[in-house]
C-alpha positions in Angstrom: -38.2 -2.4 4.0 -35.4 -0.6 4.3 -34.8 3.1 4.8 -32.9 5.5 2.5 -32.8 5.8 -1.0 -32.0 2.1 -1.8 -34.4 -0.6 -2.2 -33.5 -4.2 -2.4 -35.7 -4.5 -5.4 -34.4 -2.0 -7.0 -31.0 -1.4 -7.0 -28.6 -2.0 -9.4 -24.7 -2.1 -10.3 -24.6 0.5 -12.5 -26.4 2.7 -10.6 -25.3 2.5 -7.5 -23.3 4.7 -5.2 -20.3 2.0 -4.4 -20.0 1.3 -8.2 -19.2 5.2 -8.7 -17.2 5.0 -5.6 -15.1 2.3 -6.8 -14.8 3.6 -10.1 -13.5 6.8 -9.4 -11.3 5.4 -6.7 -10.0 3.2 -9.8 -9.6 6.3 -12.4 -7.5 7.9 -9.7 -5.4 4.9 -8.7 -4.6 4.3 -12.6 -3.8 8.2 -13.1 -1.5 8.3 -9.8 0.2 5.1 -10.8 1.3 6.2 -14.1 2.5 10.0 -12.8 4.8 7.9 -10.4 5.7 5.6 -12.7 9.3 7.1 -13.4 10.3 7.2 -10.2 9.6 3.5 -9.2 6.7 3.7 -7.6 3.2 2.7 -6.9 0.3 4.3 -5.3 0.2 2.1 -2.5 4.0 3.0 -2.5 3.9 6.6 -1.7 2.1 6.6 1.2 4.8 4.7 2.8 7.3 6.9 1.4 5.4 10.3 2.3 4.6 8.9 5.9 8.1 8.6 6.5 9.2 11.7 4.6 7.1 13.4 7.1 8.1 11.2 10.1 4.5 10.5 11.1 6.1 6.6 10.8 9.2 5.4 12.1 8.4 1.3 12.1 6.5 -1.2 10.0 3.7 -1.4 12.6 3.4 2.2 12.8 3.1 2.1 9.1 0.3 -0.7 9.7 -1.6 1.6 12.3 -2.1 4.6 10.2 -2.3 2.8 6.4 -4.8 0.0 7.9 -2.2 -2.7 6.2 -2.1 -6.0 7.7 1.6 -6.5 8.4 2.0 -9.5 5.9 0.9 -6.9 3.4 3.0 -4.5 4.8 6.4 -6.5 4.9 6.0 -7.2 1.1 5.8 -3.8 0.0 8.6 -2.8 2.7 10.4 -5.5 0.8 9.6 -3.8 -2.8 10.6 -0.4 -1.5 13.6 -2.1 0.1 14.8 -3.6 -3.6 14.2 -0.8 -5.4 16.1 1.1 -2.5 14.0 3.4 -1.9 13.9 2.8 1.9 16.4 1.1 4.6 15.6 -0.8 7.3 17.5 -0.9 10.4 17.4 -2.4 14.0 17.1 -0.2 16.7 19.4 -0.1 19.2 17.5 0.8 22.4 15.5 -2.4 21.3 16.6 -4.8 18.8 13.1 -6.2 18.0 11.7 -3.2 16.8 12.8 -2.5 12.9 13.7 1.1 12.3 12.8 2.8 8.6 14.0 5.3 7.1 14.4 6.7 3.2 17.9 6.4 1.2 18.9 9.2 -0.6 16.7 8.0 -3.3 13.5 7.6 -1.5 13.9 11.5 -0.3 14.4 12.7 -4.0 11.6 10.7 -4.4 9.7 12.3 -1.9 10.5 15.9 -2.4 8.2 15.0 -6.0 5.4 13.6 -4.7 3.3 16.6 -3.7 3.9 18.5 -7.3 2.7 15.3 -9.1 -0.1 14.7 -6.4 -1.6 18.1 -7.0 -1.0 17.7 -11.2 -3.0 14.2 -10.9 -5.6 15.6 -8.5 -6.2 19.2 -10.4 -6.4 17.1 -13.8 -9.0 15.0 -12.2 -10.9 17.5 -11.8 -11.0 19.6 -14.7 -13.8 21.8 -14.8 -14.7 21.5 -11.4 -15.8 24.8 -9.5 -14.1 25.7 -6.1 -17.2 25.2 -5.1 -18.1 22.1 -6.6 -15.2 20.4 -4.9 -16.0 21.9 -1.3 -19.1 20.6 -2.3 -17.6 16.9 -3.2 -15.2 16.7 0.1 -17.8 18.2 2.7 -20.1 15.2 0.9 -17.9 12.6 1.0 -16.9 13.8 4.6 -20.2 13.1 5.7 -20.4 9.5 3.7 -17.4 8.3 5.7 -18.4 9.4 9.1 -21.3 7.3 8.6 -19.2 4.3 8.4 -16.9 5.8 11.4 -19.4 6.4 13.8 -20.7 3.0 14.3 -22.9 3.3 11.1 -25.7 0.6 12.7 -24.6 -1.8 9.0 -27.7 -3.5 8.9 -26.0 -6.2 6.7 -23.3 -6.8 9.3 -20.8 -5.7 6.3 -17.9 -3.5 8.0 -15.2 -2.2 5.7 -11.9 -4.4 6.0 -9.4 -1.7 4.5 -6.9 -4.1 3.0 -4.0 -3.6 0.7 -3.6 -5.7 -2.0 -1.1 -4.0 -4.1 -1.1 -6.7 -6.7 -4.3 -5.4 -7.7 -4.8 -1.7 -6.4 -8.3 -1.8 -7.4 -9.0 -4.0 -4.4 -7.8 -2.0 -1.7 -9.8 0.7 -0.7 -7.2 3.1 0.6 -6.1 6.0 -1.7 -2.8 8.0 -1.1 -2.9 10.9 -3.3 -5.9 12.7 -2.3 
């Protein structure tokens, strides 16, 4: 048998926790993606674009690294971003097998947008939430992931692969905007 508030014989689709998770992971998504709409952009997008606003990422594999992309995935949205010219890429001169990123002119205005319309999708999401209600939701869902951090014993043997698939957002399971 096992322990928690899930039984085998019991649970169901509708009713269960990774169906709401999903779900609302998928309301957001949809709601991000058409708030960045206009300027090009998808939500997987802007977390490349607001990492290298914010120069935590420099490279492709550093982009990788902190989005948990796979760097196939990665190159084809670099490539997107790259089209729409919304980023440059660059060799770097101390080494000339490392790529070098950085925003056009374009991908900054871009940028300088992001956190107004983050905060417009995230406080119309949750309309009619309490301040406490959503400390109440994070702290939560804090707890949730650290269970799948910390080694969380998966008794099925079924670890999370975060991938990107940003043909079809709703199959990743990394969010941007929140």
């Amino acid at each position: 048998m096992t322990d928690g508030p899930y039984q085998p014989d019991s649970i169901h689709l509708e009713s269960s926790l990774g169906y709401f998770l999903t779900k609302a992971r998928n309301v957001l998504v949809d709601r991000t993606d058409r708030a960045v709409a206009h300027l090009g952009l998808t939500t997987q997008q802007i977390g490349v674009i607001l990492l290298l606003a914010s120069g935590r990422a420099t490279t492709p594999f550093e982009l990788s690294r902190v989005m948990s992309y796979d760097s196939g995935s990665m190159t084809r949205m670099l490539d997107r971003l790259e089209k729409k010219e919304l980023i440059a890429r660059s060799r770097s001169e101390a080494d000339r097998r490392v790529v070098k990123l950085e925003l056009t002119p374009q991908g900054r205005h871009a940028a300088s947008q992001l956190p107004a319309i983050g905060a417009a999708v995230l406080n119309e999401q949750l309309r009619g939430f309490s301040d406490a209600d959503l400390a109440a939701l994070m702290d939560l869902l804090s707890r949730f992931i650290a269970n799948g951090i910390d080694g969380g014993n998966g008794a099925c043997g079924c670890g999370t692969n975060v991938a990107s698939n940003e043909e079809d957002p709703g199959k990743s399971v990394s969010g941007h905007m929140g």
